[in-house]
Backbone of each chain as ProteinMPNN parsed JSONL, in Angstrom:
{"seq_chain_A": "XXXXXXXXXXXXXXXXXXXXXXXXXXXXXXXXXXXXXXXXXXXXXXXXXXXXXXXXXXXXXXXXXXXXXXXXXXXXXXXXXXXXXXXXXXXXXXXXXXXXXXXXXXXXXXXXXXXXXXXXXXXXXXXX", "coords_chain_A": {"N_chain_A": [[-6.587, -19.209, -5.025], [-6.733, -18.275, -7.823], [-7.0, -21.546, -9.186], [-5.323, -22.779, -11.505], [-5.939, -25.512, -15.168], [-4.174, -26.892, -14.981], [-1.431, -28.139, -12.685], [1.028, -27.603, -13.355], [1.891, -25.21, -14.847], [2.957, -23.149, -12.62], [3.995, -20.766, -12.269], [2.744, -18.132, -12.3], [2.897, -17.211, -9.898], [5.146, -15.299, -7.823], [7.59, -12.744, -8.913], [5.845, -11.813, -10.558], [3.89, -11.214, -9.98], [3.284, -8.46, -8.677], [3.374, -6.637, -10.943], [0.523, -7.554, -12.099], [-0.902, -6.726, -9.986], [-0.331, -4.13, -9.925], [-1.382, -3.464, -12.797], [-3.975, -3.927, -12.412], [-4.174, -1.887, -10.861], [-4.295, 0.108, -11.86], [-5.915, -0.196, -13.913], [-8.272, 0.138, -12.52], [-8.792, 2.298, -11.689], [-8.703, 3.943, -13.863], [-11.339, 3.181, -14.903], [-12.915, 4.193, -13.262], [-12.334, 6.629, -13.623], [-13.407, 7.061, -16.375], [-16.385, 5.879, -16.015], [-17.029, 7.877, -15.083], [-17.186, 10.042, -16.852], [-18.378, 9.366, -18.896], [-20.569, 8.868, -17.819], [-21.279, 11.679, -17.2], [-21.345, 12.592, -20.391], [-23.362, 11.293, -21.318], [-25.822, 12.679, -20.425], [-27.68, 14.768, -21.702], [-27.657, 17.128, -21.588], [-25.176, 17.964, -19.733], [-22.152, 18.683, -18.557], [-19.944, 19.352, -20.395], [-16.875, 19.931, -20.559], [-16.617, 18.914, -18.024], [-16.69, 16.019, -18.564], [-14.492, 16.05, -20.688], [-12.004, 16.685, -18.922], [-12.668, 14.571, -17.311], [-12.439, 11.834, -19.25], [-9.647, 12.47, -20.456], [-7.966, 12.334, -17.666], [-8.713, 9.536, -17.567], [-7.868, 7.964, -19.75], [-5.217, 8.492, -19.38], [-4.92, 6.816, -16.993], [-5.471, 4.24, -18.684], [-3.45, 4.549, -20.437], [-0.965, 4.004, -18.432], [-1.488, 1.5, -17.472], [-1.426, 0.084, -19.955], [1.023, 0.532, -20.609], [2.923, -1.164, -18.508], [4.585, -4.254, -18.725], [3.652, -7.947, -19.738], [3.522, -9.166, -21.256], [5.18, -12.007, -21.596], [4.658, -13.765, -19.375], [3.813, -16.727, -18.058], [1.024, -18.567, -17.612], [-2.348, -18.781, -16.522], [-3.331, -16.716, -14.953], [-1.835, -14.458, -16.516], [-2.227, -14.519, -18.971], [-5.241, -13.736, -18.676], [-4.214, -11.268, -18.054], [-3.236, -10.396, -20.325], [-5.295, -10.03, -22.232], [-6.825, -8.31, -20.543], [-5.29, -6.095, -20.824], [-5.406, -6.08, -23.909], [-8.009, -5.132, -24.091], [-7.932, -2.429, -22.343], [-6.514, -1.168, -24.514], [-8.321, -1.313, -26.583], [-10.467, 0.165, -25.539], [-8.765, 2.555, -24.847], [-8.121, 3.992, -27.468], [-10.907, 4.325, -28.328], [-11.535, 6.057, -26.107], [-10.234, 8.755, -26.646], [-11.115, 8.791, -29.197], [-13.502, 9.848, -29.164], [-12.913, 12.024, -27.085], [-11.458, 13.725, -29.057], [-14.164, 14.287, -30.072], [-15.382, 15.818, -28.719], [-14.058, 17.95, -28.197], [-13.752, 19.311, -29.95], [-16.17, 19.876, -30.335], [-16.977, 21.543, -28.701], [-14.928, 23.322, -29.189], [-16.346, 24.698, -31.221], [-18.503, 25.673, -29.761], [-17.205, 28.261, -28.447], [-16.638, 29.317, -30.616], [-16.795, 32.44, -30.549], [-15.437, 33.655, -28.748], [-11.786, 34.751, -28.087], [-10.117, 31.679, -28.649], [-6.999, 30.121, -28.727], [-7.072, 27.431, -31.361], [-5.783, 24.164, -32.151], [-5.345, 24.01, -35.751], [-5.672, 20.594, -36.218], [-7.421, 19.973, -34.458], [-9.706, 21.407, -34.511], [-10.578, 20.796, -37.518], [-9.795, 18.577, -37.701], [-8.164, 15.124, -38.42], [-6.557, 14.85, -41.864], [-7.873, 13.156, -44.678], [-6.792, 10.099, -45.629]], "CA_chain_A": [[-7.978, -19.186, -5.471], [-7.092, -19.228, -8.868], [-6.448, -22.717, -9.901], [-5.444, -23.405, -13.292], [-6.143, -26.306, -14.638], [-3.067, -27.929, -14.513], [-0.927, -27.55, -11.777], [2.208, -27.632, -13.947], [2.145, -24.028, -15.114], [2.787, -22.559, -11.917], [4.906, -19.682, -12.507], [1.97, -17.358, -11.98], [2.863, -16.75, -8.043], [6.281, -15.16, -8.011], [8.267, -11.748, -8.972], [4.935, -10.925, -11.425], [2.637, -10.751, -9.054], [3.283, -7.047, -8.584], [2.942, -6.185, -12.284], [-0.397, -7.799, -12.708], [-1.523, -5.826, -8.831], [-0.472, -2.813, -10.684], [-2.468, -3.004, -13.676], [-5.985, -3.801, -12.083], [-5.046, -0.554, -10.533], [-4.382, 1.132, -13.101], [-8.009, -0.454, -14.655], [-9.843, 0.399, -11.185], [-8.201, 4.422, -11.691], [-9.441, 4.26, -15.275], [-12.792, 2.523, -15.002], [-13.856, 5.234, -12.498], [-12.331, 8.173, -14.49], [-14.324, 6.746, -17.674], [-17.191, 5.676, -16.257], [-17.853, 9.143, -14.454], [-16.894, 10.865, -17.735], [-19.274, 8.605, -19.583], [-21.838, 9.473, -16.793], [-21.765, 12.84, -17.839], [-21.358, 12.534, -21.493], [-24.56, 10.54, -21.9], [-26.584, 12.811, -20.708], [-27.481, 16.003, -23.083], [-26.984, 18.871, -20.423], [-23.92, 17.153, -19.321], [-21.085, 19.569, -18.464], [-18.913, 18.07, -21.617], [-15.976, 20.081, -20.268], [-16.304, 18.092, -17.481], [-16.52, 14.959, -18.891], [-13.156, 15.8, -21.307], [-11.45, 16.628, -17.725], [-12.46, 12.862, -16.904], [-12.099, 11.554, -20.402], [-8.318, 12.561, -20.005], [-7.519, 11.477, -16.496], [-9.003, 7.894, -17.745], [-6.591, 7.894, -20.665], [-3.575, 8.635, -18.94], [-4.345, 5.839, -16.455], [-5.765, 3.294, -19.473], [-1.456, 4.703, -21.264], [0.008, 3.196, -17.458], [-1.819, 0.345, -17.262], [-1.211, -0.821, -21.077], [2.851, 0.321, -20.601], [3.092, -2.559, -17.886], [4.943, -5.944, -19.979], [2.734, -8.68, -19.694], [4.024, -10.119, -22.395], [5.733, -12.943, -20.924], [4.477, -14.316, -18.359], [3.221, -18.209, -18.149], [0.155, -18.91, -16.827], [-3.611, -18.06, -16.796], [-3.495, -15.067, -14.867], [-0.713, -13.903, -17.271], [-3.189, -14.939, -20.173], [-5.879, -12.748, -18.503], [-3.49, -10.097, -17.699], [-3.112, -9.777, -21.545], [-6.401, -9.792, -22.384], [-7.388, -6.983, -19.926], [-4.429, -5.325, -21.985], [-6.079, -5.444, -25.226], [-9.378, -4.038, -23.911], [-7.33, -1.29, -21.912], [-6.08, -0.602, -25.428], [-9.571, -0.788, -27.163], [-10.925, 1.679, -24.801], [-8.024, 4.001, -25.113], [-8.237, 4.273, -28.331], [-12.556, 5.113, -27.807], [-12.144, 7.089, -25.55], [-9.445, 9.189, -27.041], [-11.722, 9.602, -30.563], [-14.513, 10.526, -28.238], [-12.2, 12.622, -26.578], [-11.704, 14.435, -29.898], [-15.396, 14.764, -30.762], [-16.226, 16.535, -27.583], [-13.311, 19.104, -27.718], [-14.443, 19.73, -31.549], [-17.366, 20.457, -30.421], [-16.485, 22.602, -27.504], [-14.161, 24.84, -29.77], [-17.492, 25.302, -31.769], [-19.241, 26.869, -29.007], [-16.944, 29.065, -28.317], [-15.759, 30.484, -31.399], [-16.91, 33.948, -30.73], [-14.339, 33.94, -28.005], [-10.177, 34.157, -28.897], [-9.333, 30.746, -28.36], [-6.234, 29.473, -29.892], [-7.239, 25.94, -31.662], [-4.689, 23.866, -33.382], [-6.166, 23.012, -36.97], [-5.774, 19.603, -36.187], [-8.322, 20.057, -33.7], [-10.93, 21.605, -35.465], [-11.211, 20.069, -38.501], [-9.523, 16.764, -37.337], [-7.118, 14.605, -39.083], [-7.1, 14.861, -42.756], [-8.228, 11.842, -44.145], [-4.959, 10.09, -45.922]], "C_chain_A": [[-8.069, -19.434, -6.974], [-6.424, -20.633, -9.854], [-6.368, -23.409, -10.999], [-6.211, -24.546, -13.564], [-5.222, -27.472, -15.205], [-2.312, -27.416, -13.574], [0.769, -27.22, -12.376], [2.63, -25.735, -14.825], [1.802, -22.963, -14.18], [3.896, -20.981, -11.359], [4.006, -18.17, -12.052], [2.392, -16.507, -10.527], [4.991, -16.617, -8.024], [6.573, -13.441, -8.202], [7.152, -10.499, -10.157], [3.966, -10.579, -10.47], [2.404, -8.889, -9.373], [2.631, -6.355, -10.028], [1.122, -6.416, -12.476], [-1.61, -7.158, -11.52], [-1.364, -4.309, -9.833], [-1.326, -2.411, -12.101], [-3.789, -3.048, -13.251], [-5.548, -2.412, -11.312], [-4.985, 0.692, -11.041], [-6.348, 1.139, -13.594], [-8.672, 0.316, -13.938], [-9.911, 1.952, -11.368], [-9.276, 4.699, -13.07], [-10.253, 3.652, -15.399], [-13.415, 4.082, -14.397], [-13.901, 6.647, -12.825], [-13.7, 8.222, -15.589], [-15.556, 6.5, -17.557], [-17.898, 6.911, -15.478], [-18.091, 9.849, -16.077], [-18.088, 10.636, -18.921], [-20.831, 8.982, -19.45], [-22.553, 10.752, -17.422], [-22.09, 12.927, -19.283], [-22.823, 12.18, -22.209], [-25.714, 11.331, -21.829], [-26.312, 14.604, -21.319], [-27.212, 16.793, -22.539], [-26.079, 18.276, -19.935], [-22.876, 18.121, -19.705], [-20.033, 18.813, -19.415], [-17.301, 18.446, -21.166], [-15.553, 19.497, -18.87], [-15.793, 17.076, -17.775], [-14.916, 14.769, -19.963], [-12.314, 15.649, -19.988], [-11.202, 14.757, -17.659], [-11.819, 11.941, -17.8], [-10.234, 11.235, -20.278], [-7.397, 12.015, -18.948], [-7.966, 9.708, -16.982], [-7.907, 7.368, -18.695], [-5.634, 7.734, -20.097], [-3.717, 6.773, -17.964], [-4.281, 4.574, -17.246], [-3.58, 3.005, -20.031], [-0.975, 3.902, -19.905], [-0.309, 1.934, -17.521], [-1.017, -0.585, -18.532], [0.216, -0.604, -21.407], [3.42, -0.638, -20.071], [3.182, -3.892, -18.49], [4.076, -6.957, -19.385], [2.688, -9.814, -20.651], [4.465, -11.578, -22.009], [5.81, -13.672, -19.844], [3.242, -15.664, -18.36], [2.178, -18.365, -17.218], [-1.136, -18.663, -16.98], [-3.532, -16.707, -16.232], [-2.973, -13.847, -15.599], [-1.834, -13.51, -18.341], [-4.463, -13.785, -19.766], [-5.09, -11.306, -18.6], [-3.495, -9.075, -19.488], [-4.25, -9.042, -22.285], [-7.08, -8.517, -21.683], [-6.274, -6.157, -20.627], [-4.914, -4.978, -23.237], [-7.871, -4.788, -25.127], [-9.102, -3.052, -23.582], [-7.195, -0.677, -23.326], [-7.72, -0.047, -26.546], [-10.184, 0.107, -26.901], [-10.194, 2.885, -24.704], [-7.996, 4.892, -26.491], [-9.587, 4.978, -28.593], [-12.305, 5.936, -27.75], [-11.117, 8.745, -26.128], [-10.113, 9.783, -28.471], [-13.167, 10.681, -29.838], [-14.235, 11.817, -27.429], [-12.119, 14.247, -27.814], [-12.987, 15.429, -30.496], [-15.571, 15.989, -29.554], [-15.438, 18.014, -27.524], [-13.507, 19.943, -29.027], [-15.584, 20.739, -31.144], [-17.506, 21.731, -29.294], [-16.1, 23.289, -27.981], [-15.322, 25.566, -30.484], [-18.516, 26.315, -31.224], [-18.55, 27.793, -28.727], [-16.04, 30.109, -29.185], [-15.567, 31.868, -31.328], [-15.726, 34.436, -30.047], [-12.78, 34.015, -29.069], [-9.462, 32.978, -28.104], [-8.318, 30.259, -29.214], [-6.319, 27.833, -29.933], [-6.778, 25.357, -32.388], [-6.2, 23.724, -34.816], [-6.794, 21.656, -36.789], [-7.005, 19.157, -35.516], [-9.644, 20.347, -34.114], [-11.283, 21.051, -36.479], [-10.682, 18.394, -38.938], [-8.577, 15.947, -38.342], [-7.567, 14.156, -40.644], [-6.856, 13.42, -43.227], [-6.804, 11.432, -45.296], [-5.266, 8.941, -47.245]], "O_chain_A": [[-8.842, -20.217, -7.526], [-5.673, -20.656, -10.829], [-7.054, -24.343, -11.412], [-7.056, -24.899, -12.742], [-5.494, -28.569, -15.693], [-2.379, -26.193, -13.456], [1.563, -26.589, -11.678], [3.744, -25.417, -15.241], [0.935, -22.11, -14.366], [4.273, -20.514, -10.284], [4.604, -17.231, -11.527], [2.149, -15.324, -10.29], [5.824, -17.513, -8.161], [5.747, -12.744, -7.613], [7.297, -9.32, -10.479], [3.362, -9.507, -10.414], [1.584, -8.315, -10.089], [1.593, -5.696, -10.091], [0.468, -5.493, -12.962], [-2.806, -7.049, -11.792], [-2.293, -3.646, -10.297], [-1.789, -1.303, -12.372], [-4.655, -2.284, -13.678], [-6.509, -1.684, -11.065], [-5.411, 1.819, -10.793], [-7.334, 1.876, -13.608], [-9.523, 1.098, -14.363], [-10.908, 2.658, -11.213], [-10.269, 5.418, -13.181], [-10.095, 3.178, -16.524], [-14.168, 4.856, -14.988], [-14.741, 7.522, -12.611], [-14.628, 9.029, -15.647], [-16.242, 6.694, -18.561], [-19.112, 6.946, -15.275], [-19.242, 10.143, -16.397], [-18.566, 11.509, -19.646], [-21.763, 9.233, -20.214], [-23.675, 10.933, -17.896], [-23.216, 13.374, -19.498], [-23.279, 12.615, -23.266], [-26.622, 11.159, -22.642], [-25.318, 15.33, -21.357], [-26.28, 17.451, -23.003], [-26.789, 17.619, -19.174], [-22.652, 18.414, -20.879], [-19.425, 17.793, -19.092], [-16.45, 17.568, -21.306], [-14.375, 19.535, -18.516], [-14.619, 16.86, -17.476], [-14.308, 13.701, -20.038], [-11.852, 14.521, -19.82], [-10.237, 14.012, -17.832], [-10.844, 11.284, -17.436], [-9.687, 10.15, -20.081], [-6.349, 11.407, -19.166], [-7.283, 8.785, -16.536], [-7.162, 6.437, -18.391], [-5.036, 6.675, -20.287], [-2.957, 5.823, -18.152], [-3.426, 3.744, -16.938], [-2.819, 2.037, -20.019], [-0.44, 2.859, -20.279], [0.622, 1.137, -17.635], [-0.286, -1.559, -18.348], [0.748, -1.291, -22.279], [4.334, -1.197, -20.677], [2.203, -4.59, -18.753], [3.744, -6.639, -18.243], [2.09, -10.884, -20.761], [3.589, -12.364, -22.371], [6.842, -14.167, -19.391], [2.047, -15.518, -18.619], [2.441, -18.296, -16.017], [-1.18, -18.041, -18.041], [-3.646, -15.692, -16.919], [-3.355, -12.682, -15.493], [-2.24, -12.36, -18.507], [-4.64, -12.915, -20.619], [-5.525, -10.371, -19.272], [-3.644, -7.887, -19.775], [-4.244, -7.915, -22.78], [-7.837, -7.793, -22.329], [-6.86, -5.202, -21.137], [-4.898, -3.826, -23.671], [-8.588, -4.2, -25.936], [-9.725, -2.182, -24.19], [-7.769, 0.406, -23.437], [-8.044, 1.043, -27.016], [-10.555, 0.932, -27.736], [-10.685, 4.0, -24.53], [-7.884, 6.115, -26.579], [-9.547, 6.125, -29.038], [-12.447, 6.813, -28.602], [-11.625, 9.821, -25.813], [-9.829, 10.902, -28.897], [-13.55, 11.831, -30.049], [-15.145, 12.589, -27.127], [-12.524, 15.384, -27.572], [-13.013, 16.541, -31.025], [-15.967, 17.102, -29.9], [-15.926, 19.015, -26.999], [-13.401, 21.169, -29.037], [-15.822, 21.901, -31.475], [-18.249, 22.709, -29.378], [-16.55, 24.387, -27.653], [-15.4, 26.794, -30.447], [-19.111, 27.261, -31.741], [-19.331, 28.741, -28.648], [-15.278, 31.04, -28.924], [-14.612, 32.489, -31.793], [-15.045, 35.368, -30.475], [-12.609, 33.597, -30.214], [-8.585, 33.094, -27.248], [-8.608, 29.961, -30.373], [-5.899, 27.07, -29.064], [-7.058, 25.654, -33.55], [-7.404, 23.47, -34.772], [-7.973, 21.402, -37.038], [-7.603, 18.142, -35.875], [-10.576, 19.546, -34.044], [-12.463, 20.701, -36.491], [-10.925, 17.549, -39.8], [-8.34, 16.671, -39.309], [-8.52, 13.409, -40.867], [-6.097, 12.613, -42.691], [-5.994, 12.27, -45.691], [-4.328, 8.502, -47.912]]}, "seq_chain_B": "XXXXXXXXXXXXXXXXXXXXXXXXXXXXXXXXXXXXXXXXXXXXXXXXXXXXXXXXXXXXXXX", "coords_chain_B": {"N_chain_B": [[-17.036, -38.58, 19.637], [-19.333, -37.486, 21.182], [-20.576, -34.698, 21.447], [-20.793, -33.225, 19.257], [-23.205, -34.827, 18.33], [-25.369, -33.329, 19.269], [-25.29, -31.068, 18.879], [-27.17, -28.206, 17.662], [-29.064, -28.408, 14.56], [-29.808, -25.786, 13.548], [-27.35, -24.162, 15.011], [-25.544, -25.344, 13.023], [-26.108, -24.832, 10.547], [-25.52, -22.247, 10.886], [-23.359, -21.841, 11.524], [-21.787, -23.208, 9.211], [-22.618, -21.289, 7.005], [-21.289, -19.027, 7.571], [-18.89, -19.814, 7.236], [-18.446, -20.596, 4.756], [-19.289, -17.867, 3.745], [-16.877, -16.762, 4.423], [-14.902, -17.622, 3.0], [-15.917, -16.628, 0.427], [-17.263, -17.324, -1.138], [-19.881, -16.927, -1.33], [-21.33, -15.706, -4.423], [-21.255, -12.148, -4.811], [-22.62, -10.781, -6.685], [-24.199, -8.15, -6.862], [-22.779, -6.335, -5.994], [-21.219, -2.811, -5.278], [-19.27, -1.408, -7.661], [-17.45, 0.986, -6.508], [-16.885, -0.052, -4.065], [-15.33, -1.797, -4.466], [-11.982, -2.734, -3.637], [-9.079, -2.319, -5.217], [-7.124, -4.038, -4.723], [-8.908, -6.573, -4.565], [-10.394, -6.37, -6.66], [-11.266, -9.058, -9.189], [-9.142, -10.351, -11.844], [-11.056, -11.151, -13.441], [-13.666, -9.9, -13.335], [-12.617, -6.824, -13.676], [-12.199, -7.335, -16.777], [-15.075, -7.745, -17.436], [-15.586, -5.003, -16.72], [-13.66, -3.615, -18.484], [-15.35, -4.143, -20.411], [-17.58, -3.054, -20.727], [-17.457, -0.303, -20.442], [-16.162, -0.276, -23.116], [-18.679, -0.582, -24.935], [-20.459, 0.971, -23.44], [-19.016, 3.12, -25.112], [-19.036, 2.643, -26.976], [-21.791, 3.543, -28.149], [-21.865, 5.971, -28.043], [-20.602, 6.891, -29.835], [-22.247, 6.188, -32.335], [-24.068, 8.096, -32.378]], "CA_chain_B": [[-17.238, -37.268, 20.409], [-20.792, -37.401, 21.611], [-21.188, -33.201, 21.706], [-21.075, -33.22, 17.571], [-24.292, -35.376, 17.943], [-26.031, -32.757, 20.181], [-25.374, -29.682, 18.472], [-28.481, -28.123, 17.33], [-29.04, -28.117, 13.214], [-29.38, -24.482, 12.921], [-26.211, -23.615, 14.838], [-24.395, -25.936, 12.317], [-26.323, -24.423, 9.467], [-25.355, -20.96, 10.42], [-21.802, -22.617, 11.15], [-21.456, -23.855, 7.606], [-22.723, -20.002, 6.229], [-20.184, -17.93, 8.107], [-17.574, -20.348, 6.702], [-18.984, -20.101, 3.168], [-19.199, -16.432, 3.655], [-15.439, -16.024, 5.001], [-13.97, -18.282, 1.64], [-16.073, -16.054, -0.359], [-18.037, -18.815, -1.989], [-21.317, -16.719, -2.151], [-20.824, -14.669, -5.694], [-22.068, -11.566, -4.673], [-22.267, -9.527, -7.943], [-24.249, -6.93, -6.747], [-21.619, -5.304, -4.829], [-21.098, -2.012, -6.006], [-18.102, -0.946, -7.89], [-17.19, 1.696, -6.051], [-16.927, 0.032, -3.042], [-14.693, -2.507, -4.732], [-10.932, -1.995, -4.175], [-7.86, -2.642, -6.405], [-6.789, -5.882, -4.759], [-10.296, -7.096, -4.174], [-11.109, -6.679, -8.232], [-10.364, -9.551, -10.301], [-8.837, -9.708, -13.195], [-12.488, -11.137, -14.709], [-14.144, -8.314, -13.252], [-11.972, -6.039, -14.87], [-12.1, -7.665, -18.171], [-16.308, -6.993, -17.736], [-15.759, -3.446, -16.339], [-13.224, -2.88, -19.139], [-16.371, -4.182, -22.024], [-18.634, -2.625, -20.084], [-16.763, 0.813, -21.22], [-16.543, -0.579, -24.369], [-20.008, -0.88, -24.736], [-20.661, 2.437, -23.54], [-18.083, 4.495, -25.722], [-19.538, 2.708, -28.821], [-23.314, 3.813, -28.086], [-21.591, 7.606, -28.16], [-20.038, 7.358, -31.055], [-23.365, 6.001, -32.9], [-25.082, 9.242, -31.82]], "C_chain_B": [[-18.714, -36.942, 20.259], [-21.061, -35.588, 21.365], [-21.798, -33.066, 19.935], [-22.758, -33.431, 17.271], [-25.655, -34.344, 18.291], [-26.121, -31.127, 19.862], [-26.618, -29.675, 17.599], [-28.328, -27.531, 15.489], [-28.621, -26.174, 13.224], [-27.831, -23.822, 13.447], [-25.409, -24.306, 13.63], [-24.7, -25.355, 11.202], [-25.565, -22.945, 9.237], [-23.481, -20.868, 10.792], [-21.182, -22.41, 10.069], [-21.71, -21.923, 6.734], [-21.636, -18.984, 6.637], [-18.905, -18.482, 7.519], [-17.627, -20.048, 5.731], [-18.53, -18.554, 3.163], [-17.309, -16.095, 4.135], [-14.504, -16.834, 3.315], [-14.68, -17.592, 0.339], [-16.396, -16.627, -1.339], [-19.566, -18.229, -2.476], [-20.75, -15.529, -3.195], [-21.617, -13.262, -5.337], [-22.083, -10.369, -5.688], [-23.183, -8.357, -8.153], [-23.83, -5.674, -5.948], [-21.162, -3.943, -5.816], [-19.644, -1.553, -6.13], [-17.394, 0.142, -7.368], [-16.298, 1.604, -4.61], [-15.641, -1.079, -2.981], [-12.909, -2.182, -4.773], [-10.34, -2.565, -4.944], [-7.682, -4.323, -5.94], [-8.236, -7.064, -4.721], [-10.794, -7.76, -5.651], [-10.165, -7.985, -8.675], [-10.364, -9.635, -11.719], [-10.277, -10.469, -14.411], [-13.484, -10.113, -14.729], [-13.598, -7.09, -13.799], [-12.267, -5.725, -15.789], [-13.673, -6.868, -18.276], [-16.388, -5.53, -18.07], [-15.133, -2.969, -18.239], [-14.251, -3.218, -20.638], [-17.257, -3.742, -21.502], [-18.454, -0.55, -21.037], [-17.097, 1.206, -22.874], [-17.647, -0.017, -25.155], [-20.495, 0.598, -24.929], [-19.959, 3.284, -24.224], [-18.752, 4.292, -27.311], [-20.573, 2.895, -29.073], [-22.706, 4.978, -28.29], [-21.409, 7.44, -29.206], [-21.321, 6.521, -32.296], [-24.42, 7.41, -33.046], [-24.891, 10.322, -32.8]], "O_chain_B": [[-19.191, -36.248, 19.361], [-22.218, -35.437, 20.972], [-22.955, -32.864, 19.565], [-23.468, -32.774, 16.51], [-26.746, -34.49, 17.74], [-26.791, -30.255, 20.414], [-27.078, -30.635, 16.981], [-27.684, -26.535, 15.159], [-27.574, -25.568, 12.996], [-27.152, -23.142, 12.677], [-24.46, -23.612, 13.264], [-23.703, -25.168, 10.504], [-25.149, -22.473, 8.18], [-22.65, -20.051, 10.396], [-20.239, -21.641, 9.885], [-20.861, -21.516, 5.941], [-21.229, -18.158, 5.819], [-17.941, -17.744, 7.315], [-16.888, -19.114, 5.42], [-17.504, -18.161, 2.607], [-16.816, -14.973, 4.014], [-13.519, -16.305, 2.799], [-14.197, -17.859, -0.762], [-15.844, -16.469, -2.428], [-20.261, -18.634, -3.408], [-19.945, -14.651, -2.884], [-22.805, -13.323, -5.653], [-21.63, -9.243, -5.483], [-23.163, -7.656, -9.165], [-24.293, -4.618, -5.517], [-20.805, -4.11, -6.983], [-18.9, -1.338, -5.173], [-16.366, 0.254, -8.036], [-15.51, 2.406, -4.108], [-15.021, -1.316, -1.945], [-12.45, -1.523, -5.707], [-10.93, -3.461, -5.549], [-7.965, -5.372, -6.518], [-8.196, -8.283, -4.887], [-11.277, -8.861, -5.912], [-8.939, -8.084, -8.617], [-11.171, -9.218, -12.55], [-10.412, -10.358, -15.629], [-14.021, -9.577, -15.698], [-14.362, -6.36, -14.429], [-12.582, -4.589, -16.144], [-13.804, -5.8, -18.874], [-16.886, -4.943, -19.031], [-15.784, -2.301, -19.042], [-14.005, -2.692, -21.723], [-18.238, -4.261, -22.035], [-19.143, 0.059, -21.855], [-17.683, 2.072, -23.524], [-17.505, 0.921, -25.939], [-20.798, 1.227, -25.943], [-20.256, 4.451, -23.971], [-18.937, 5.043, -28.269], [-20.867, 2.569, -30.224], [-23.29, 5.301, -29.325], [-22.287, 7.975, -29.883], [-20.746, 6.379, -33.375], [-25.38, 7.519, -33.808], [-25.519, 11.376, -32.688]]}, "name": "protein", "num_of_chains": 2, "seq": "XXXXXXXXXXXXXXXXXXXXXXXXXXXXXXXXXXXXXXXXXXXXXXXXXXXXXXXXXXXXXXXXXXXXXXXXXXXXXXXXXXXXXXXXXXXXXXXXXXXXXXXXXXXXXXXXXXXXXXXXXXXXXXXXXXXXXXXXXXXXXXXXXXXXXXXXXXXXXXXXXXXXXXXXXXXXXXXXXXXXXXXXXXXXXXX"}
């Protein structure tokens, strides 16, 4: 179905296949973590300790997906393959500062409690 | 082959749509993601889903 458009860089159909099945399902794992997590996030009564829950599970699968080499492989689907790689990475990185804000803000509500919260956490990475 | 001549338009029309529909020729992009599996997605759908994300993580962090 997808036909380059030359037929001379046909390396695509072969021993990668698998690799480039395994990252869309990595994506499909971490689309649906992120876009529940998102779900919640957006709106203002939105269980936020939910949404870190999700937040997290989306991460981890965004880290499998973008560990998978991809590097080297001839072809367009390869060429996509990469490309959904550097968005995997753009969004990990998101969701990961987003990730931060929400757990910031979470330790805030419950200061009265004894939670133990690294530094790093609370007042976030000093700036350099 | 005289029968060809004798077949009635609409069976051939709804012929020609079941074929269409089995090569997956009509785009149907309001199929819901959910319903979409792993081998099914491709990797341009993806790419959307994964600026779609995008999209949405950088409206939060505006807020």
């Amino acid at each position: 179905a997808e036909a380059g458009m030359t037929s001379n860089t046909r390396k695509n159909v072969g021993p990668g296949e698998p690799v480039l099945a395994t990252q869309k399902h990595h994506h499909r794992k971490a689309f649906e973590y992120i876009s529940k997590a998102l779900k919640i996030d957006e709106e203002d009564a939105g269980r936020k300790d939910q949404a870190i829950e999700m937040y997290k599970r989306g991460i981890a699968e965004l880290e499998k997906g973008i560990a998978l080499d991809v590097a080297n492989g001839q072809g367009e689907s390869w060429e996509r393959a990469r490309r959904l790689q550097e968005k995997m990475m753009t969004n990990m990185v998101m969701a990961q500062e987003r990730l931060e804000i929400l757990e910031r803000a979470l330790s805030g509500l419950v200061v009265g409690e004894t939670v133990d919260i690294p530094d790093i956490i609370l007042r976030g990475p000093s700036p350099s | 082959n005289s029968s060809t001549l004798t077949t009635p338009q609409n069976q051939v029309d709804s012929l020609m749509q079941e074929v269409a529909d089995e090569a997956g020729l009509e785009l149907n992009l309001d199929l819901p993601s959910a319903q979409s599996n792993t081998l099914g997605t491709s990797t341009a759908t993806a790419s959307s889903e994964q600026d779609e994300l995008s999209q949405r993580l950088a409206k939060l962090r505006q807020m």
